[in-house]
N, CA, C and O of each residue as an XYZ file, in Angstrom:
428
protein
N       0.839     -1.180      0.000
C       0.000      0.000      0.000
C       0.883      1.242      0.000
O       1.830      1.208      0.787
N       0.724      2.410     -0.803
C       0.986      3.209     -0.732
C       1.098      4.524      0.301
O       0.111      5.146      0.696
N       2.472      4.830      0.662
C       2.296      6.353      2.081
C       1.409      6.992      1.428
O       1.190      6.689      0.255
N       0.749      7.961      2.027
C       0.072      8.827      1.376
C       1.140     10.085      2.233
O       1.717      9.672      3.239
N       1.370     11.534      1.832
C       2.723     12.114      2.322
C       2.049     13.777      2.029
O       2.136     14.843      2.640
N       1.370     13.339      0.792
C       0.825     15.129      0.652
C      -0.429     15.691      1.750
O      -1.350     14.949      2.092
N      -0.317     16.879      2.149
C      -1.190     17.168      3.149
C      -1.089     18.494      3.063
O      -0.119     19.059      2.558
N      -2.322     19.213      3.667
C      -2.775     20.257      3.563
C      -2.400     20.757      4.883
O      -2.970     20.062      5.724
N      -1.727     21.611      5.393
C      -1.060     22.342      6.183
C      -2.107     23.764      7.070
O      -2.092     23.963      8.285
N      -2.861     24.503      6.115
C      -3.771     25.466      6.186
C      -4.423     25.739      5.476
O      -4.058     26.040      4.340
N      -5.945     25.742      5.957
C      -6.340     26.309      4.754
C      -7.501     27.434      5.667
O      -7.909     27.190      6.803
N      -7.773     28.331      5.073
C      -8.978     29.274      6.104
C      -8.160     30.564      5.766
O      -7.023     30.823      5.370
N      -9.534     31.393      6.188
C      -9.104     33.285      6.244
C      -7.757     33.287      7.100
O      -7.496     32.461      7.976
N      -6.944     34.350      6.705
C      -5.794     34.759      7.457
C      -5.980     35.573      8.204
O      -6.761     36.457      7.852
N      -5.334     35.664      9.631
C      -5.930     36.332     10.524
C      -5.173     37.942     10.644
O      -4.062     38.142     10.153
N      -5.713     38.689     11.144
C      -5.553     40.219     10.442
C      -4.242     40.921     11.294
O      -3.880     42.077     11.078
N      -3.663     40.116     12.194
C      -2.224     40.413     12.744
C      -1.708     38.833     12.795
O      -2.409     37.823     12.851
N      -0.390     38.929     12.760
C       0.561     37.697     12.171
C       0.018     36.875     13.555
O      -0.517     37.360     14.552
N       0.334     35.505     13.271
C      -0.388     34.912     14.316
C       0.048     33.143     13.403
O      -0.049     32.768     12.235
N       0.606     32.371     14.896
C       0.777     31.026     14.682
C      -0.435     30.287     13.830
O      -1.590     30.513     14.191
N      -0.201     29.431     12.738
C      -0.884     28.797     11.495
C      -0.820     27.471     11.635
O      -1.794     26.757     11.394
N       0.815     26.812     12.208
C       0.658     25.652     11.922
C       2.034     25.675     12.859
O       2.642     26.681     13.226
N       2.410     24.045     13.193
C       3.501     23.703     13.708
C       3.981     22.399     13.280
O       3.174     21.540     12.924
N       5.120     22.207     13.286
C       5.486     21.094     12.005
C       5.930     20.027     13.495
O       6.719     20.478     14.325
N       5.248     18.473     13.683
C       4.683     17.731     14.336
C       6.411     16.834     14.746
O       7.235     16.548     13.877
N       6.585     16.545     16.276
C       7.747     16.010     16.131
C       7.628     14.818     15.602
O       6.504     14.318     15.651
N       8.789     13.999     14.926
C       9.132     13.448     14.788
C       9.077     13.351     12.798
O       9.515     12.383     12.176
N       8.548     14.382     12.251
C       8.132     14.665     11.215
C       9.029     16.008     10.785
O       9.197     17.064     11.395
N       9.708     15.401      9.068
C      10.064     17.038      7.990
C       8.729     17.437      7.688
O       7.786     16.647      7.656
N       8.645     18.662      7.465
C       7.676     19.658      6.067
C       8.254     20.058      5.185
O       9.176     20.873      5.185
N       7.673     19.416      4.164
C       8.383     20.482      2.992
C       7.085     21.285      2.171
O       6.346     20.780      1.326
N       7.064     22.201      2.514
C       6.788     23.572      1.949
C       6.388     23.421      0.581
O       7.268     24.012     -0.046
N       5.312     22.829     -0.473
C       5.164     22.959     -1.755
C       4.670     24.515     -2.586
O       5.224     25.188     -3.456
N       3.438     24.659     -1.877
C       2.561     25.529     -2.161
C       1.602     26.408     -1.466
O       0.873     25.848     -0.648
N       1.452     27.774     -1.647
C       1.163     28.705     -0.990
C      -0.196     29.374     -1.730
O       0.045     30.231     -2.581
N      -1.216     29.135     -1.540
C      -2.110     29.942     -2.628
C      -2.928     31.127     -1.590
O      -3.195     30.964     -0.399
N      -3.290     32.628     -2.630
C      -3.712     33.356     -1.281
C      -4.755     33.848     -2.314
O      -4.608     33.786     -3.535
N      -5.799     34.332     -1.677
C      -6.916     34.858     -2.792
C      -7.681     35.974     -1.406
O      -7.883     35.772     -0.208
N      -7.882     36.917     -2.132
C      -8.071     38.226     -1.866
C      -9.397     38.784     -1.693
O      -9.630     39.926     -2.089
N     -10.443     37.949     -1.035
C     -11.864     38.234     -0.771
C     -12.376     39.456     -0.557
O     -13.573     39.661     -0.760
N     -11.635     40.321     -0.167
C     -11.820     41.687      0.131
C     -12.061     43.058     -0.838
O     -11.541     43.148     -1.951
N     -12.635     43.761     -0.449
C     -13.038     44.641     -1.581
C     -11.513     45.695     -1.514
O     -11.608     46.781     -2.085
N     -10.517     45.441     -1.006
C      -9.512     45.899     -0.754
C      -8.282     45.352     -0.724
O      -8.119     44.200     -0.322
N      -7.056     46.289     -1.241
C      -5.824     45.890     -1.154
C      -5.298     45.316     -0.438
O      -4.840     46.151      0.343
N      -4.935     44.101     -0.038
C      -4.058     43.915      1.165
C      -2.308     43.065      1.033
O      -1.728     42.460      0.131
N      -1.911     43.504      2.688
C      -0.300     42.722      2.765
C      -0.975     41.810      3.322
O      -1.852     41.931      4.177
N      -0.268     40.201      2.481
C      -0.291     38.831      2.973
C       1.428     38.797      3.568
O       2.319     39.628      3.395
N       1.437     37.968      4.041
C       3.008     37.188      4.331
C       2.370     36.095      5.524
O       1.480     36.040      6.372
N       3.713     35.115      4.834
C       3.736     33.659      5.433
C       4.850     33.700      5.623
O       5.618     34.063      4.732
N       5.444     33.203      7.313
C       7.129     32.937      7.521
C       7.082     31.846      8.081
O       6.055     31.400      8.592
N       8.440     31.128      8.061
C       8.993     30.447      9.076
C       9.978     30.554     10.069
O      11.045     31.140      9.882
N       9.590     29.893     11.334
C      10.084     30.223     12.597
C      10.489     29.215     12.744
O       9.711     28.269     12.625
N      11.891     28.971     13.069
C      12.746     27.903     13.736
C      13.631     28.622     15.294
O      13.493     29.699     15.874
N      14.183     27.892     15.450
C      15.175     28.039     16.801
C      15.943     29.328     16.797
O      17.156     29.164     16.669
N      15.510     30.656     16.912
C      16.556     31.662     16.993
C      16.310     32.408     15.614
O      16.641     33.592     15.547
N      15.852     31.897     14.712
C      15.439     32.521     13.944
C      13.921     32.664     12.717
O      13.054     31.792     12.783
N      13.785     33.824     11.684
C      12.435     33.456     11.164
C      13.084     34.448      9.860
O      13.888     35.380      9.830
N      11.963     33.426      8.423
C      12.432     33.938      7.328
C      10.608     33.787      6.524
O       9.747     32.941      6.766
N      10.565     34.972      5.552
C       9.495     35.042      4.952
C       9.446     34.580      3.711
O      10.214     35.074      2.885
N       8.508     33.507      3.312
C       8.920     32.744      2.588
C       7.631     32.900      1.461
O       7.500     32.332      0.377
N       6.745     33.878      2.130
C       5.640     34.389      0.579
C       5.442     35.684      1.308
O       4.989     35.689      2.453
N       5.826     36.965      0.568
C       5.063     38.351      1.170
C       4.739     38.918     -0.311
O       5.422     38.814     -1.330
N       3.099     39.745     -0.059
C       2.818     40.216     -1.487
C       2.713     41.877     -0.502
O       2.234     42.088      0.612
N       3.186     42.543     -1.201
C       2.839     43.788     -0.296
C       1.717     44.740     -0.417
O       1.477     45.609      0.421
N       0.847     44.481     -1.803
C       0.039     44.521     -2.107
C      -1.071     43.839     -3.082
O      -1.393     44.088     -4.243
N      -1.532     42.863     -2.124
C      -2.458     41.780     -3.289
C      -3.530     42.544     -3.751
O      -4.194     42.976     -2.809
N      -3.994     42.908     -4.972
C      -5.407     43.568     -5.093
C      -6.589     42.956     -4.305
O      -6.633     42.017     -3.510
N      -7.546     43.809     -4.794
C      -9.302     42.894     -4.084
C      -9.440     41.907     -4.990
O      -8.672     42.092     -5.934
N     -10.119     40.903     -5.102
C     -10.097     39.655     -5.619
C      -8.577     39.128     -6.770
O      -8.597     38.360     -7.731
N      -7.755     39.668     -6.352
C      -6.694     39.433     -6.764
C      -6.151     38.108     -5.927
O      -6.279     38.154     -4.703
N      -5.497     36.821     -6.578
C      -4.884     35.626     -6.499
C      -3.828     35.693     -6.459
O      -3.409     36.539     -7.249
N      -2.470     34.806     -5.450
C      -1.205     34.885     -6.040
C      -0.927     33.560     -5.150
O      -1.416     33.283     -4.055
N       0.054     32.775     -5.979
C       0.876     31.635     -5.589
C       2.128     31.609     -5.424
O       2.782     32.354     -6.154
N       2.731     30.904     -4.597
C       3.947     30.251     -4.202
C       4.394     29.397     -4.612
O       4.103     28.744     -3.610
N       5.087     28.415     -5.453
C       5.507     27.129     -5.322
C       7.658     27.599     -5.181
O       8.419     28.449     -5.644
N       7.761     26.133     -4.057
C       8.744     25.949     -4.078
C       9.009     24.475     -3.312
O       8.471     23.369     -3.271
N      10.535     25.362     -2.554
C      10.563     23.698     -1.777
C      11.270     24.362     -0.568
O      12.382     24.837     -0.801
N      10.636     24.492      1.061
C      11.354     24.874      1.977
C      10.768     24.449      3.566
O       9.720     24.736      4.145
N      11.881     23.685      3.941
C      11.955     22.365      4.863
C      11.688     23.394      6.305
O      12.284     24.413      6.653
N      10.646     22.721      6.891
C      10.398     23.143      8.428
C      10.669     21.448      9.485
O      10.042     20.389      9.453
N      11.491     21.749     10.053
C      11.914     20.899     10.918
C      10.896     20.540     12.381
O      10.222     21.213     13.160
N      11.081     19.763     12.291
C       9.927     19.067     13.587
C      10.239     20.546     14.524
O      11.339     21.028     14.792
N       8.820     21.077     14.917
C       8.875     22.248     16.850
C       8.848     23.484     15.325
O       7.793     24.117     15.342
N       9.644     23.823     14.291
C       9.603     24.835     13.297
C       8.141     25.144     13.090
O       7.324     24.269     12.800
N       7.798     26.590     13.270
C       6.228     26.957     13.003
C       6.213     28.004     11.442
O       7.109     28.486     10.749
N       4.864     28.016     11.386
C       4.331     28.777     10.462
C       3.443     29.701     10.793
O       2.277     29.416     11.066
N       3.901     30.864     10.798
C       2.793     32.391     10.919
C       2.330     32.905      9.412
O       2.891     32.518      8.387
N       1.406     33.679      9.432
C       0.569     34.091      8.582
C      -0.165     35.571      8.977
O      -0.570     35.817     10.114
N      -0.256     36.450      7.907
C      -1.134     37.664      8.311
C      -2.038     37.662      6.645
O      -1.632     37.042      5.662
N      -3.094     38.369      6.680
C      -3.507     38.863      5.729
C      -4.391     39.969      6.276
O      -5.295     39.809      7.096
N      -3.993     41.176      5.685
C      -4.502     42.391      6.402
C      -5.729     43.105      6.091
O      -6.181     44.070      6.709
N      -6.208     42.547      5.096
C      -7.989     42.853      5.060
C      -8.307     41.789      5.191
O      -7.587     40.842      4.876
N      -9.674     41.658      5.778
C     -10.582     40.891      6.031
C     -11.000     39.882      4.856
O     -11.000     40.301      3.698
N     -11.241     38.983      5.050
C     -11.525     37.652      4.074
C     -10.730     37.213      2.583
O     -11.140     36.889      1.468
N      -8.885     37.453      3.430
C      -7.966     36.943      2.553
C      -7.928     35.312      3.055
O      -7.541     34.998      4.180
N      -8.260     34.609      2.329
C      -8.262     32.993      2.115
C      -6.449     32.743      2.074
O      -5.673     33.672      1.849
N      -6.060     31.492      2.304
C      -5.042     30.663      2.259
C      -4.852     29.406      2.042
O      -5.297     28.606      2.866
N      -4.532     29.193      1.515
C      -4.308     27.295      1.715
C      -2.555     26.779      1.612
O      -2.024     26.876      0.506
N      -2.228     26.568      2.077
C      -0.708     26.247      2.404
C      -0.501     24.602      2.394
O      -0.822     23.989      3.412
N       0.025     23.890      1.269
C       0.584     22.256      1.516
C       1.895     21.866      1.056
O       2.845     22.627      0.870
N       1.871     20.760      0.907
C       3.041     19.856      0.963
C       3.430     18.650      1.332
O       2.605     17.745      1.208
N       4.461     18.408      1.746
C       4.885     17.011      2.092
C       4.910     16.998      3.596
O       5.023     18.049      4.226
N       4.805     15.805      4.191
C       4.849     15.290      5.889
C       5.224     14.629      5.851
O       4.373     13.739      5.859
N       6.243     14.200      5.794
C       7.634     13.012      5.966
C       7.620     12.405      7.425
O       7.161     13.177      8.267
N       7.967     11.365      7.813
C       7.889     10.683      8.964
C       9.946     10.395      8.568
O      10.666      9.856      7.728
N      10.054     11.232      9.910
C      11.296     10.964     10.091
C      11.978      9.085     10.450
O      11.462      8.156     11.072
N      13.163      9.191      9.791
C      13.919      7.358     10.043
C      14.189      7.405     11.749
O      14.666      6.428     12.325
């Protein structure tokens, strides 16, 4: 039988000051595929998504201005280590997210 490994990380409105999203589960990598953000709002807004590890944090999708129903994606590849979190802002009201990837079960 097949792992199943892809998983959905977040998905829901972003909350309107940066604020913990997700936490990457011990004993488990994340790898970071895809970032999609869509812009429900009749207004401009700043999205950003970072990651937080041990001592430090890096932003790994910021739009500084998404239009009103304006869309924008992410793809890449960037590893959150088991206790490593994920914050999120979207600064008008009813900016959507969905954030996935891989969930590796560490050897």
């Amino acid at each position: 039988m097949a792992v199943v490994y892809s998983t959905r990380f977040y998905i829901g409105v972003l909350p309107a000051t940066e604020a913990l999203v997700y936490t990457a589960p011990a004993g488990h990598t994340v790898v970071l595929k895809d970032i999609t953000i869509f812009n429900n709002s009749a207004d401009p807004a700043l999205t950003l998504v970072s990651v937080h590890g041990p001592g430090a944090a890096a932003n790994v999708y910021t739009n500084t201005s998404l239009p009103a129903a304006g869309v924008a994606e992410w793809q890449g590849h960037q590893v959150l280590n088991a206790g490593d979190t994920l914050t999120a802002v979207g600064t008008s009201g009813g900016v959507q997210c969905l954030i996935s990837g891989y969930l590796l079960e560490d050897a």
